[in-house]
C-alpha positions as CSV (number, residue, x, y, z in Angstrom):
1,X,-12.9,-34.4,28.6
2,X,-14.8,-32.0,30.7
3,X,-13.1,-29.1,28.8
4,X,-15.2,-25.8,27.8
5,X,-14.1,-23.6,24.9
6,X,-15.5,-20.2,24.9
7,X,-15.3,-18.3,21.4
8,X,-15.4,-14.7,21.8
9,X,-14.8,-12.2,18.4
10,X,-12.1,-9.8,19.2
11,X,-11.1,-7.1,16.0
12,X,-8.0,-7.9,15.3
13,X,-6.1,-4.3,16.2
14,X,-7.6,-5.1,19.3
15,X,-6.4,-8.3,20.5
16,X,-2.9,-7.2,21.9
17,X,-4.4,-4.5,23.8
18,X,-7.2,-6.6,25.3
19,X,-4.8,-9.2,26.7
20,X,-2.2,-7.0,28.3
21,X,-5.5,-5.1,30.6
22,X,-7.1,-8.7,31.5
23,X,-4.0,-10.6,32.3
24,X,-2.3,-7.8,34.8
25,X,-5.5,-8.8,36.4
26,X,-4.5,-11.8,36.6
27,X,-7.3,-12.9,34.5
28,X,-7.3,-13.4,30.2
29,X,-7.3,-16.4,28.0
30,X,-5.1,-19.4,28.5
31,X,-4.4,-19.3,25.0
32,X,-4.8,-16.4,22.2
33,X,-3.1,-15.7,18.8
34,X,-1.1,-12.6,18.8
35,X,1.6,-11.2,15.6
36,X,4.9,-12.0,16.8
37,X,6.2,-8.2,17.0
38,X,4.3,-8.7,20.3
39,X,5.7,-11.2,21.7
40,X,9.1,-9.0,22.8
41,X,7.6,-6.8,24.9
42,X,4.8,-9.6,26.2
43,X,8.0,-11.2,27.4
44,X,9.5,-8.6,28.8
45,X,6.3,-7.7,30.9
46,X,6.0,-11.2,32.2
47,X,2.6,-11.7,30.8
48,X,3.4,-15.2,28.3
49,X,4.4,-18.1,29.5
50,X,7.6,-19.7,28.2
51,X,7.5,-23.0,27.4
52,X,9.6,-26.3,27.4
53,X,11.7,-26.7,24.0
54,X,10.5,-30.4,23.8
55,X,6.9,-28.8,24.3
56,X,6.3,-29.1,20.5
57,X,8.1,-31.2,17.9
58,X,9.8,-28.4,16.7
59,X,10.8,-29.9,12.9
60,X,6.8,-29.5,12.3
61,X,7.5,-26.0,12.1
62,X,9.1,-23.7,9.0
63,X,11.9,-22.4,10.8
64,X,11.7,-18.8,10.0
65,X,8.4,-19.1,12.2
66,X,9.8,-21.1,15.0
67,X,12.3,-18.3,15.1
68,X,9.7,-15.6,15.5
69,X,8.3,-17.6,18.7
70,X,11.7,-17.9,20.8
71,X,13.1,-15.2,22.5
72,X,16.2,-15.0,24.5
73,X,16.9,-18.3,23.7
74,X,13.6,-19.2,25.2
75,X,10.3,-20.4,23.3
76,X,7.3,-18.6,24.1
77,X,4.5,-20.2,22.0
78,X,3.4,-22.2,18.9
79,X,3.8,-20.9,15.4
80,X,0.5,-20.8,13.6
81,X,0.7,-19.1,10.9
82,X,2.8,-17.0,8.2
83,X,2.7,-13.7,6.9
84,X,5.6,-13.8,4.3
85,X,5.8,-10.6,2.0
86,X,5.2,-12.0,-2.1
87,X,5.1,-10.8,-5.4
88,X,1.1,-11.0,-6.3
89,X,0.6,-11.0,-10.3
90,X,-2.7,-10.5,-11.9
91,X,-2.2,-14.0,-14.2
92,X,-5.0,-12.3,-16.5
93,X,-1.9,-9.7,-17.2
94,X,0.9,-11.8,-17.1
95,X,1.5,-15.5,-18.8
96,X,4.8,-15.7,-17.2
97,X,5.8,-14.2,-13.7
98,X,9.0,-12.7,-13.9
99,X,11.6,-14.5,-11.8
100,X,14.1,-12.0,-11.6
101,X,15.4,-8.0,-11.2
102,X,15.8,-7.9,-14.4
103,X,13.0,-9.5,-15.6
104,X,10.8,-7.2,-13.7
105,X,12.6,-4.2,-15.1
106,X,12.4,-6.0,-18.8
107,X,8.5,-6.4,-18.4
108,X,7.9,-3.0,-16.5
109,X,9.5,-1.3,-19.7
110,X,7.4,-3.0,-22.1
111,X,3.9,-1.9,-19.8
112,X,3.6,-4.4,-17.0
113,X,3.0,-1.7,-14.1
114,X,4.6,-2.9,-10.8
115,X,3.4,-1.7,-7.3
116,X,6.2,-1.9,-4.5
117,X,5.7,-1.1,-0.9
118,X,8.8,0.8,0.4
119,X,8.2,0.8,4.1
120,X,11.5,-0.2,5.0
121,X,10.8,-3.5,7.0
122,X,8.7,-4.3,3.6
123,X,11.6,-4.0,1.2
124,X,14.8,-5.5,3.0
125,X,13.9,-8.4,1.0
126,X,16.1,-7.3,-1.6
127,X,19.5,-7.4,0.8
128,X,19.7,-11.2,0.1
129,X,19.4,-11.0,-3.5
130,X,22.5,-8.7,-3.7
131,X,24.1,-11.0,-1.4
132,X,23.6,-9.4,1.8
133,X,22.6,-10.6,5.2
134,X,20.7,-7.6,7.3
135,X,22.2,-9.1,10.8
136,X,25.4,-11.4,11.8
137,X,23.5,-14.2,13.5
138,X,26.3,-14.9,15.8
139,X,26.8,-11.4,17.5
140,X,24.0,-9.4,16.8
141,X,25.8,-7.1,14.5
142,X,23.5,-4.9,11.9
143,X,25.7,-5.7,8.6
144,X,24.5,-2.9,6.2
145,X,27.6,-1.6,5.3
146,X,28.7,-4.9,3.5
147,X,27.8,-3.5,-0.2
148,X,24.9,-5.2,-0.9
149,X,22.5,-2.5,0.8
150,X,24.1,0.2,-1.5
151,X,23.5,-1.9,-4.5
152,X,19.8,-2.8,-3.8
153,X,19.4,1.3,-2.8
154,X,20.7,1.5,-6.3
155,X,18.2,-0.6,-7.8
156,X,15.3,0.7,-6.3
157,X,16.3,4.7,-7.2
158,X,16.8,3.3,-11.1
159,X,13.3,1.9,-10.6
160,X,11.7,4.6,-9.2
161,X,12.7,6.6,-12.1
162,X,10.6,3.8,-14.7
163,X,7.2,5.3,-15.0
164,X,5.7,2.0,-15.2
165,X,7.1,1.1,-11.4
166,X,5.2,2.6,-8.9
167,X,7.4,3.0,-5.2
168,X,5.1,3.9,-2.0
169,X,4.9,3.8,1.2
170,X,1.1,3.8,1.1
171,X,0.0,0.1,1.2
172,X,-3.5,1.0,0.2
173,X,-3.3,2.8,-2.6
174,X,-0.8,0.0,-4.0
175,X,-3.0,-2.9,-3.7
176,X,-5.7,-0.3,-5.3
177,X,-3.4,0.1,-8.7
178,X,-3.3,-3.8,-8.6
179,X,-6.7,-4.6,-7.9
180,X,-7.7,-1.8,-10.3
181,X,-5.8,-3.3,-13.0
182,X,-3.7,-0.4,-13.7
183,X,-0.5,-2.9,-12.6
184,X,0.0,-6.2,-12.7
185,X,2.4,-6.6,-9.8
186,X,2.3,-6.2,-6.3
187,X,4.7,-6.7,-3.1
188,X,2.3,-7.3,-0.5
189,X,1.7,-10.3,2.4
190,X,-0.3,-13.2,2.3
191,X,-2.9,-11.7,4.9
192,X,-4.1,-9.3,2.1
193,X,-4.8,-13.0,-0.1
194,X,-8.5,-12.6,1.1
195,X,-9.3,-9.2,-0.3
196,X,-7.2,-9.6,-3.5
197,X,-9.3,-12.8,-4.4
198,X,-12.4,-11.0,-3.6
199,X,-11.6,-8.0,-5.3
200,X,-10.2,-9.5,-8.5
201,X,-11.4,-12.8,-8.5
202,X,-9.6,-15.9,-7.4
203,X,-8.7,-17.6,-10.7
204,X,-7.1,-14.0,-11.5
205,X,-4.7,-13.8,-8.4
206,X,-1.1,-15.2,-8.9
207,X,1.6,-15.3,-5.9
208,X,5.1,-16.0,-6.7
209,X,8.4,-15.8,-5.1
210,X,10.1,-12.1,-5.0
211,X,12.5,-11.8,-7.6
212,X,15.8,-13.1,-7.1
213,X,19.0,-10.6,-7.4
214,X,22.6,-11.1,-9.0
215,X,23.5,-13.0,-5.6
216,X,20.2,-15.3,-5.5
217,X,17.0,-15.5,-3.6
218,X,15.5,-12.5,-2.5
219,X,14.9,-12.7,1.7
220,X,11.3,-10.7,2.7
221,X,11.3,-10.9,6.7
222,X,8.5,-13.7,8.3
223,X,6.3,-12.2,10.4
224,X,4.1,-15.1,12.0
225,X,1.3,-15.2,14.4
226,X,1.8,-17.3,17.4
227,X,0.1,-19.7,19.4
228,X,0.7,-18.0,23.0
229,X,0.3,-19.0,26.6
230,X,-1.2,-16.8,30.0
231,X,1.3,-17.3,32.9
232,X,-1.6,-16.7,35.3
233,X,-3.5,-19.8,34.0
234,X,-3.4,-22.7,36.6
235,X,-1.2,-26.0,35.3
236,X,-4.1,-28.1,34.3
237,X,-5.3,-25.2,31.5
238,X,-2.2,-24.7,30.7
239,X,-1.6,-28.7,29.6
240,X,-4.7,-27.9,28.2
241,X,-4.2,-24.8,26.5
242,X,-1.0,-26.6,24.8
243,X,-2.7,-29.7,23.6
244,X,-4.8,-27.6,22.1
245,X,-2.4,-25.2,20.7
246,X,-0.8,-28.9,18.9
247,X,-4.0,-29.6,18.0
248,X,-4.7,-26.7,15.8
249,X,-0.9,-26.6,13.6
250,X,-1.5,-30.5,13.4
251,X,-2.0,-32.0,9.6
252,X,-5.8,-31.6,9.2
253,X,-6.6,-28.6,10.9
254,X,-3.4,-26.6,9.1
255,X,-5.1,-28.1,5.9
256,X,-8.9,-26.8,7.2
257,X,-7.5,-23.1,8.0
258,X,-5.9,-22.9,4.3
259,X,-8.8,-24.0,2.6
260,X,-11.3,-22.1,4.2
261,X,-8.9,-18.9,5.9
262,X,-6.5,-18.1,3.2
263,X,-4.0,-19.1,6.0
264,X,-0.3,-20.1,5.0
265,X,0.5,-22.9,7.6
266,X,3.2,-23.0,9.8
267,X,3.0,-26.7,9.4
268,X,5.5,-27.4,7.5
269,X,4.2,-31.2,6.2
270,X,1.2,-29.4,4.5
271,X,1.5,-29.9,0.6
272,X,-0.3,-27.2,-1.2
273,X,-1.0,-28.2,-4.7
274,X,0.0,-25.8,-7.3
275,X,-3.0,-26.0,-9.4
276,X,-5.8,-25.9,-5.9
277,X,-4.0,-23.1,-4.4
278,X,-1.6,-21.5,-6.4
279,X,-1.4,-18.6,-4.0
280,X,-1.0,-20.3,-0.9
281,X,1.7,-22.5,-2.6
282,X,3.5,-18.7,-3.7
283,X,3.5,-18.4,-0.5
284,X,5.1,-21.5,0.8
285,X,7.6,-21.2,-1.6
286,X,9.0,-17.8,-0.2
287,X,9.1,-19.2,3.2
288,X,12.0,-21.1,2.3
289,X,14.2,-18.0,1.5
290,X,12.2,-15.5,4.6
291,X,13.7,-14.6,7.1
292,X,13.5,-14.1,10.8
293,X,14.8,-10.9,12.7
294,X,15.8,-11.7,16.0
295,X,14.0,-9.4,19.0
296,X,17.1,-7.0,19.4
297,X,17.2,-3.5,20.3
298,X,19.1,-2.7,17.3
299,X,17.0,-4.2,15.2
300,X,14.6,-1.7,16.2
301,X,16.8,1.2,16.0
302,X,17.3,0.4,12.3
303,X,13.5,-0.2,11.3
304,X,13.1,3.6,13.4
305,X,15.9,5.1,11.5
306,X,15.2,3.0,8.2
307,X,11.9,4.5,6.8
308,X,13.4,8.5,6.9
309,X,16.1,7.1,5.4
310,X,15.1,4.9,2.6
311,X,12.6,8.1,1.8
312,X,15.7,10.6,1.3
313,X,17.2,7.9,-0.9
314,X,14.5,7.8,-3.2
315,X,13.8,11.7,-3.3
316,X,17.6,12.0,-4.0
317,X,18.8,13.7,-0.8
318,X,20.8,10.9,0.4
């Protein structure tokens, strides 16, 4: 009772920015959804709020995107919602998604064009299906000298010498060969699920699992955005702030922002049925082999040194 919500439209480049000026003020929102590659520095700045583990019911929660909201062995807000890198297919193209490397590679050769992004934090995914792991969880060591890293570099220079797969760096001129129709496969994140339905239609736009490897599933790294909290906010907004934060990943309203948002939950009771949203359930599906980077400052280094990299692999320098 006796709570006011003020809705005010923010652009969405624009929301981390807006934050960090009003709440060294002292001032900001008690609660505001931010990408979880903010939430490091956020931290480190003192301007989120940690919050109790018990503060949620944690198993509610996928746990690639609880991952994304702790820090330090602290949690700092409420997952929301996910942003797991899929394979789109145009199911006007395709009758049966390939599930595998080599299926890709079988289909590409016979015409199916395939779009990959190859910005480097967009194509670890296919460490894990070589059998890889990008980081010992128990020390913090970056394990990309195990094999598996070579054998997926491998992979992609072999594809990128198949004229039918298309390797880039450019994100929008990939989704334009896919919603063009001049490929049928694209690597791409569920926040693009919006524009690809409107662009191709939505009975046309298929979203499966990346293709698994030798080793198994692939592993696309979660990015989430989070629930998170203003340290300046006095105790009674911030009970508030968190009830409400509950309140929007419970049952119903997950269900609400999938139907009418496009949004994969971070609930992780919510059912999508294959045959109402066959995207969003793609989706879901790769959540269970994502995952989560922890906020280290190697990690860092290696997305910094990965992209020059990864492009002097493919041009055959490296």
């Amino acid at each position: 009772d006796d709570v006011i919500i003020i809705a005010y439209s923010v652009p969405t480049d624009e929301i981390v920015d807006r934050y960090i000026v009003a709440s060294e003020q002292g001032l900001g929102p008690d609660l505001f959804i931010a990408p979880n590659t903010a939430l490091r520095d956020l931290a480190d700045a003192g301007l989120i709020r940690s919050i109790p583990d018990d503060a949620i019911t944690q198993s509610l929660y996928y746990t690639a995107s609880l991952k994304n909201a702790m820090y330090q062995n602290q949690l700092y807000g409420v997952p929301f919602a996910m942003h797991p890198i899929a394979m789109y297919y145009n199911r006007d193209m395709v009758d049966t998604p390939a599930t595998t490397l080599s299926e890709l590679i079988t289909q590409a050769e016979s015409g199916t064009g395939v779009a990959l992004n190859t910005q480097f934090e967009q194509i670890l995914w296919g460490i894990q299906a070589f059998g890889g792991h990008i980081i010992d969880d128990d020390n913090g060591h970056i394990m990309l000298n195990q094999g598996a890293f070579t054998n997926w570099l491998n992979w992609l220079v072999a594809a990128n010498s198949n004229s039918e797969i298309f390797l880039s760096r450019d994100a929008t001129t990939l989704r334009r060969l896919f919603t063009d129709g001049k490929v049928a496969y694209y690597t791409g994140t569920a926040s693009e699920l919006s524009t690809m339905r409107s662009e191709l239609g939505a009975q046309a736009v298929g979203v499966v699992p990346l293709p698994a490897g030798p080793s198994g599933a692939s592993g696309p790294v979660m990015q989430s955005d989070i629930l998170m909290f203003n340290p300046s906010s006095s105790a009674l907004s911030y009970d508030h702030a968190l009830d409400l934060a509950v309140f929007l990943t419970n049952l119903e309203q997950a269900n609400t922002f999938m139907r009418d948002l496009y949004h994969v939950p971070a609930n992780r009771r919510i059912r999508a049925d294959l045959r109402t949203y066959p995207a969003i359930a793609g989706f879901i599906e790769q959540t269970r082999t994502a995952i989560s980077i922890p906020y280290l400052p190697q990690v860092t280094r290696l997305i910094e040194a990965g992209d020059s990299t990864l492009l002097q692999v493919l041009e055959g320098v490296i």
